[in-house]
C-alpha positions as CSV (number, residue, x, y, z in Angstrom):
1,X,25.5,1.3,-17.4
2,X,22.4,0.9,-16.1
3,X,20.0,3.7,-15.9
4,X,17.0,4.1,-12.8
5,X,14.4,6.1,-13.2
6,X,13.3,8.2,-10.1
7,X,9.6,9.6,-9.6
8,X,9.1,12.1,-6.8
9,X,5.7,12.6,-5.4
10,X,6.9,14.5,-2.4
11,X,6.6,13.8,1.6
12,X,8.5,14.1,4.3
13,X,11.6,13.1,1.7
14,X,12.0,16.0,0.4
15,X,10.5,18.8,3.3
16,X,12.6,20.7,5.5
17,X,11.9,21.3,8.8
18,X,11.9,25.6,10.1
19,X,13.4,27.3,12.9
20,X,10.7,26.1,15.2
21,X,10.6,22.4,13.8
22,X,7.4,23.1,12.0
23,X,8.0,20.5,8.7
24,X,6.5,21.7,5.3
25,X,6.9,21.2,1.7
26,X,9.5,22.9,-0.5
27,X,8.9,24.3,-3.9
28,X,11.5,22.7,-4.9
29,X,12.2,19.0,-4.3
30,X,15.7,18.9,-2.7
31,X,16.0,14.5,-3.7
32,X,16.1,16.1,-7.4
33,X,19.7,17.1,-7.2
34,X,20.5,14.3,-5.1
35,X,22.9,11.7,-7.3
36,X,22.5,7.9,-7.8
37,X,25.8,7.2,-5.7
38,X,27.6,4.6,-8.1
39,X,29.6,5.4,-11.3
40,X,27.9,2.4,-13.1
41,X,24.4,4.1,-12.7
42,X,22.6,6.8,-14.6
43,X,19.8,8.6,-12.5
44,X,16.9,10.1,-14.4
45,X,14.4,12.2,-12.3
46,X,10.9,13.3,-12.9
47,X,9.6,15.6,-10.5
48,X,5.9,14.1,-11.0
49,X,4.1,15.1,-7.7
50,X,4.8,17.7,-4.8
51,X,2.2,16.4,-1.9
52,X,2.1,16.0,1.5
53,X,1.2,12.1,1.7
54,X,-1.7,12.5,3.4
55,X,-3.7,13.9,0.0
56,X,-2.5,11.1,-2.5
57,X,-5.3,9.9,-4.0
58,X,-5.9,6.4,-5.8
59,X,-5.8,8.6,-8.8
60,X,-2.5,10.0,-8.2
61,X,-0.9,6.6,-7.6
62,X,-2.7,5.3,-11.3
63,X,-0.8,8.4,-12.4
64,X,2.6,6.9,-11.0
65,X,1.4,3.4,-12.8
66,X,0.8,5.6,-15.9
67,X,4.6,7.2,-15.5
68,X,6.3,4.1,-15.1
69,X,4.7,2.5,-18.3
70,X,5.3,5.6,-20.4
71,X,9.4,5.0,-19.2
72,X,9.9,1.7,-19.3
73,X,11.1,1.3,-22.2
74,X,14.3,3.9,-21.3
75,X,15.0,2.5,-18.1
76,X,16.1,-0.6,-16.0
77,X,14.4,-0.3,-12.8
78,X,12.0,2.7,-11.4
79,X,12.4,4.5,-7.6
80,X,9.7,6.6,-6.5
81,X,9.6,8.9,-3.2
82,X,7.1,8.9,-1.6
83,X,5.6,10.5,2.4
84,X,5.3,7.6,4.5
85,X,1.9,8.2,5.5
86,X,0.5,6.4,2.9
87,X,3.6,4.5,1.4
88,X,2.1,1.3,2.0
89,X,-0.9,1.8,0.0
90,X,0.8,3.2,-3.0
91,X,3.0,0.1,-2.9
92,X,0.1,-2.3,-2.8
93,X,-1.8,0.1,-5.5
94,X,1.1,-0.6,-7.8
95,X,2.0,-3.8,-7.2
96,X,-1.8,-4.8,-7.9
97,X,-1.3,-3.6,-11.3
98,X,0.3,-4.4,-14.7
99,X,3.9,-3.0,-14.4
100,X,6.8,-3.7,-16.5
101,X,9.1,-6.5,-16.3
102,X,11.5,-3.8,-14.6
103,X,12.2,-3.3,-10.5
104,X,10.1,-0.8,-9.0
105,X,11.1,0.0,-5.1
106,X,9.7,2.6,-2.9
107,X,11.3,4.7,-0.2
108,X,10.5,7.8,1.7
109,X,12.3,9.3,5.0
110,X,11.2,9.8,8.5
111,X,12.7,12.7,8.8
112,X,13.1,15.8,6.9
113,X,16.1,16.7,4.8
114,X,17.6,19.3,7.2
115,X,16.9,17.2,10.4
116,X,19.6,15.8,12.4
117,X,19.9,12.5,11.6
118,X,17.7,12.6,8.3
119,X,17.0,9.3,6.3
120,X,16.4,10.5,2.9
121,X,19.5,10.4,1.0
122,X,20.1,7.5,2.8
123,X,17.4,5.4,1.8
124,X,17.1,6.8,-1.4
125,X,20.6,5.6,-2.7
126,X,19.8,2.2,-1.1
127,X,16.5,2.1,-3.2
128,X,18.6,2.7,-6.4
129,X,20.6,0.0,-5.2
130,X,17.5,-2.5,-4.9
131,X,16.2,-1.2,-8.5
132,X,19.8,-1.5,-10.2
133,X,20.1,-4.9,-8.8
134,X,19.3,-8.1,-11.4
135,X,18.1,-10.1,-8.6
136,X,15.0,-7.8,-8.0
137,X,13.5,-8.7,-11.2
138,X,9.7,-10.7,-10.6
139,X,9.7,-9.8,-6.8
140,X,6.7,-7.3,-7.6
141,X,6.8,-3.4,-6.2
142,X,9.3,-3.4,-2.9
143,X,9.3,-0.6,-0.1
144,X,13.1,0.0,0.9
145,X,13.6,1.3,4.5
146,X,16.0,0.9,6.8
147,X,18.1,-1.5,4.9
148,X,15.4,-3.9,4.5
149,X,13.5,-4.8,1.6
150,X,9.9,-5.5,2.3
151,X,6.7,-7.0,-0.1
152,X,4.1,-4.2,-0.7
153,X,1.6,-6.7,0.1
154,X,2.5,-6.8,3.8
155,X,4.9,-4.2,4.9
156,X,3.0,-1.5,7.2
157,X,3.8,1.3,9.2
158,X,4.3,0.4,12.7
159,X,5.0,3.7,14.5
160,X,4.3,7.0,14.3
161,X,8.1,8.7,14.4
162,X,10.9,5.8,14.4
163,X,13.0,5.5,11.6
164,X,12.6,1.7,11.6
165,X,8.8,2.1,11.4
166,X,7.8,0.0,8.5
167,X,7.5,-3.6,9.1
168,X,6.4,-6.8,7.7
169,X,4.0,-8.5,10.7
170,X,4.3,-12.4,10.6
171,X,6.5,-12.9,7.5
172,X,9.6,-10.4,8.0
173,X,11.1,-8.9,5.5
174,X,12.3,-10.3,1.5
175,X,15.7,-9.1,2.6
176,X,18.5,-6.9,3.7
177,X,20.8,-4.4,2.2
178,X,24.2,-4.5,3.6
179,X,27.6,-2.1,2.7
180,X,28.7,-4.4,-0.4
181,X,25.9,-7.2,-1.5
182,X,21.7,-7.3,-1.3
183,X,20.6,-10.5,0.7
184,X,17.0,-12.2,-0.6
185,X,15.4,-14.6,2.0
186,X,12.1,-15.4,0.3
187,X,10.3,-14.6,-3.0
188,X,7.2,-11.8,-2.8
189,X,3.8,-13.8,-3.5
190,X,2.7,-14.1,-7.3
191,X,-0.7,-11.8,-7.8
192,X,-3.0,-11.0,-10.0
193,X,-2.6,-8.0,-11.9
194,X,-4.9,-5.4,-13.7
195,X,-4.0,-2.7,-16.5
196,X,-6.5,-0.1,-15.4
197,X,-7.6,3.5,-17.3
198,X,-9.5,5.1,-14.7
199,X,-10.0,4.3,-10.9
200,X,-13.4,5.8,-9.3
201,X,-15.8,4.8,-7.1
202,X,-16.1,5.0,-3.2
203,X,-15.0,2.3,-1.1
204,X,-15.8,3.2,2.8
205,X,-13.7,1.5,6.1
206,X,-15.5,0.7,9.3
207,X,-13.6,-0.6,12.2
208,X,-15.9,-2.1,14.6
209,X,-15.7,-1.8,18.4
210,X,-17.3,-3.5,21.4
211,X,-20.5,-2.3,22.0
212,X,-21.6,-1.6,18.8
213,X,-25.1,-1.4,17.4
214,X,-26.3,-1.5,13.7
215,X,-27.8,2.1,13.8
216,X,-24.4,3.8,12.1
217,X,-25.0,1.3,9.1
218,X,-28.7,2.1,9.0
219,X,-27.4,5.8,7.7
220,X,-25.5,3.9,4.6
221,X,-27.0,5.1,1.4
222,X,-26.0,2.1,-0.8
223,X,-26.3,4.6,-3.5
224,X,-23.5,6.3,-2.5
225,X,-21.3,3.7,-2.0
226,X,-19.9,1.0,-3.9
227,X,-18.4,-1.2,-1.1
228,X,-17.3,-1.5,2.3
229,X,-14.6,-2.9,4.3
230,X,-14.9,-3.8,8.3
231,X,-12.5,-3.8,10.4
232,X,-13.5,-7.3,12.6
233,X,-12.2,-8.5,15.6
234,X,-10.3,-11.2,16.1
235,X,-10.5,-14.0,12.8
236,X,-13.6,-12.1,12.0
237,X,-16.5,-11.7,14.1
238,X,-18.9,-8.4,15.1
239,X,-21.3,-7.6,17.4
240,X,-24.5,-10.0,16.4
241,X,-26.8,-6.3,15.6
242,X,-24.2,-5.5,13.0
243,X,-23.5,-8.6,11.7
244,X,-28.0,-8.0,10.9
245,X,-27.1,-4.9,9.4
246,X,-24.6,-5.9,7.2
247,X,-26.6,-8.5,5.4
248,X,-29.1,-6.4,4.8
249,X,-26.6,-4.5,3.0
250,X,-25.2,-7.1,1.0
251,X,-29.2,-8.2,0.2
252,X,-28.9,-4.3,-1.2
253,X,-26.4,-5.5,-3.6
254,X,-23.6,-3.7,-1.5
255,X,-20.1,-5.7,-2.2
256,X,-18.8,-6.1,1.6
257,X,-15.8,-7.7,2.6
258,X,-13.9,-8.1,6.2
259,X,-10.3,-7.9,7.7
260,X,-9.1,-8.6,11.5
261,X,-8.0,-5.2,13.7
262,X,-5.1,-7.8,14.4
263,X,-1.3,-6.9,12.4
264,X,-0.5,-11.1,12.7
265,X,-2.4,-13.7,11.3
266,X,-5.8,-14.2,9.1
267,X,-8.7,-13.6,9.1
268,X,-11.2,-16.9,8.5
269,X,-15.0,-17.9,9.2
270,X,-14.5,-19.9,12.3
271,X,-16.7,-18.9,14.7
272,X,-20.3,-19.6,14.5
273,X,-22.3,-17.9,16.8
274,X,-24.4,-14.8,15.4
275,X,-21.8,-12.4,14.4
276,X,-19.2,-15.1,14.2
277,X,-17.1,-15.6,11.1
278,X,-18.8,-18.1,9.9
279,X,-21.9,-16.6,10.3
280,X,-21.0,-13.4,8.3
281,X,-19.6,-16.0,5.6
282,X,-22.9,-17.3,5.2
283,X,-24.3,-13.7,5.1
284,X,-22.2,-12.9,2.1
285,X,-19.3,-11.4,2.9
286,X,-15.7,-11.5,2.2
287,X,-12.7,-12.9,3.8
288,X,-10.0,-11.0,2.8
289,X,-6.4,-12.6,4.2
290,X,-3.6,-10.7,5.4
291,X,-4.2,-7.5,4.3
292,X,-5.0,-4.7,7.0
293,X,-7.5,-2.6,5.8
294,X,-6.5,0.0,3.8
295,X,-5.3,-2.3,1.7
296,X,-7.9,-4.0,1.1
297,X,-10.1,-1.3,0.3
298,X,-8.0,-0.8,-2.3
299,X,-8.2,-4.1,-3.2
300,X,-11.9,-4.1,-3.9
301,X,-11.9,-0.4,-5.4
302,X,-9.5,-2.2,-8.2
303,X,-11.4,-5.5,-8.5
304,X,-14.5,-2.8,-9.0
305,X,-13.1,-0.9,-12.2
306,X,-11.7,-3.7,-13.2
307,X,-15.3,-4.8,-14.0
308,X,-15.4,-8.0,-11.1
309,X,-18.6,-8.6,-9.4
310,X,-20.3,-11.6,-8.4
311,X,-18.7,-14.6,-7.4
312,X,-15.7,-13.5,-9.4
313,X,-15.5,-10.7,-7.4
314,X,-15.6,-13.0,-4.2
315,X,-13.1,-15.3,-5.5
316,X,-10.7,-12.5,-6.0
317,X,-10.8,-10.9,-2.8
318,X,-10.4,-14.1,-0.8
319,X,-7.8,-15.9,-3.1
């Protein structure tokens, strides 16, 4: 018998909707009583979080990272529920650091538990499914949804309400869940992984727009801040005055690195006009491929307490 731990953190999972639709969080986590759905499985849950996803913070999700190492050594593979809000970036936290040789899957519902049509239980049980299975082993941290199975490292939200919402842009999903066997297409990418105590520091996002000027990154107190992500268009270009601000930034000693407003494909230094990609290489910043940017401002918050800086730190982000 195989036992799954499950770590609840709240969401839309486990809220209930009222008499006017208004969705809120319970007291008490309804997914607790919920059962693992197979005589061959033994669920252990841990009530661990109650939050609206929303206000998870990267120290909450080193908590989760904290949780699973402390049970590992009881259990055979780790479910955690999670609001979808911010699903993705939980994922990727975890999945960037050193977890146990055991499955970890994540999963969360689009609708509430007393909805019509709610997803909760549903998903859930598949996620067991995914952790129980052998064949999940060394795919690193996977979001379940929807009967798929999608890599942290690339599955995103995609829309606001539908229960098929998250989505793996370019790549599709590592595979399906169907009534009697788990399907695998493809293997998750190997990563490098970090065993991090603490996680501080703040990492900013700036999406740029057409039009811009550099007077809004004039205001950056490089004190105050301990990197930035932009948000580029295209491969990776900017408007040519903030491209002027940026490097004075990185002069400043201000780690910077860039990711394309575009879900499909990568961001590269092509272009070389001023602002062009190649032109903010030569400035100094990062290339960071396929990650949209939340995640990688997570990315560089980790590489930051994990002590990286320099052209370590560069190689990491773009590798």
């Amino acid at each position: 018998m195989k036992r799954i731990l499950a770590l609840h953190t709240g969401g839309t999972i486990s809220m209930q909707a009222d008499d006017q639709g208004r969705v809120t969080t319970n007291e008490q986590n309804p997914m607790v009583q919920i059962q693992a759905g197979s005589e061959n499985l033994q669920l252990i849950s841990v009530d661990l979080l109650n939050l609206p996803s929303p206000q998870m913070t990267p120290s909450h999700m080193l908590q989760l990272f904290q949780a699973i190492k402390d049970y590992a050594h009881q259990v055979d593979g780790v479910v955690i529920t999670h609001g979808t809000d911010t699903l993705e970036e939980t994922a990727y936290f975890l999945d960037t650091m050193s977890l146990p040789q055991i499955p970890v899957v994540i999963t969360g519902a689009m609708r509430s538990s007393n909805e019509l049509g709610s997803d909760g239980i549903y998903n859930f049980q598949a996620a067991i499914r995914v952790a129980a299975d052998d064949q999940a082993q060394d795919k690193g941290v996977l979001v379940v949804m929807n009967d798929e199975i999608h890599a942290a490292k690339y599955v995103t939200k995609t829309h606001t309400t539908n229960v098929s919402t998250f989505q793996t842009p370019t790549h599709g999903p590592l595979g399906l869940i169907m009534k009697k066997e788990i399907v695998y297409f493809k293997q998750a990418q190997e990563r490098v992984r970090f065993d991090l105590q603490q996680i501080e520091g703040q990492v900013a996002i700036l999406p740029v727009y057409t039009g811009m000027d550099g007077e809004l990154l004039k205001s950056i107190q490089t004190s105050q801040l301990d990197g930035l992500i932009i948000e580029a268009f295209g491969a990776g270009n900017v408007p040519p005055l903030v491209a002027d601000q940026l490097a004075n930034l990185v002069q400043a000693g201000l780690p910077i690195a860039l990711v394309s407003r575009c879900f499909n494909g990568i961001a590269e230094p092509v272009y070389a006009y001023p602002g062009g990609g190649q032109d903010l290489a030569n400035k100094g910043i990062a290339f960071i491929k396929e990650l949209n940017a939340p995640k990688a401002r997570l990315k560089l918050l980790i590489a930051l307490n994990a002590g990286l800086q320099g052209e370590e730190l560069k190689e990491y982000l773009e590798g």
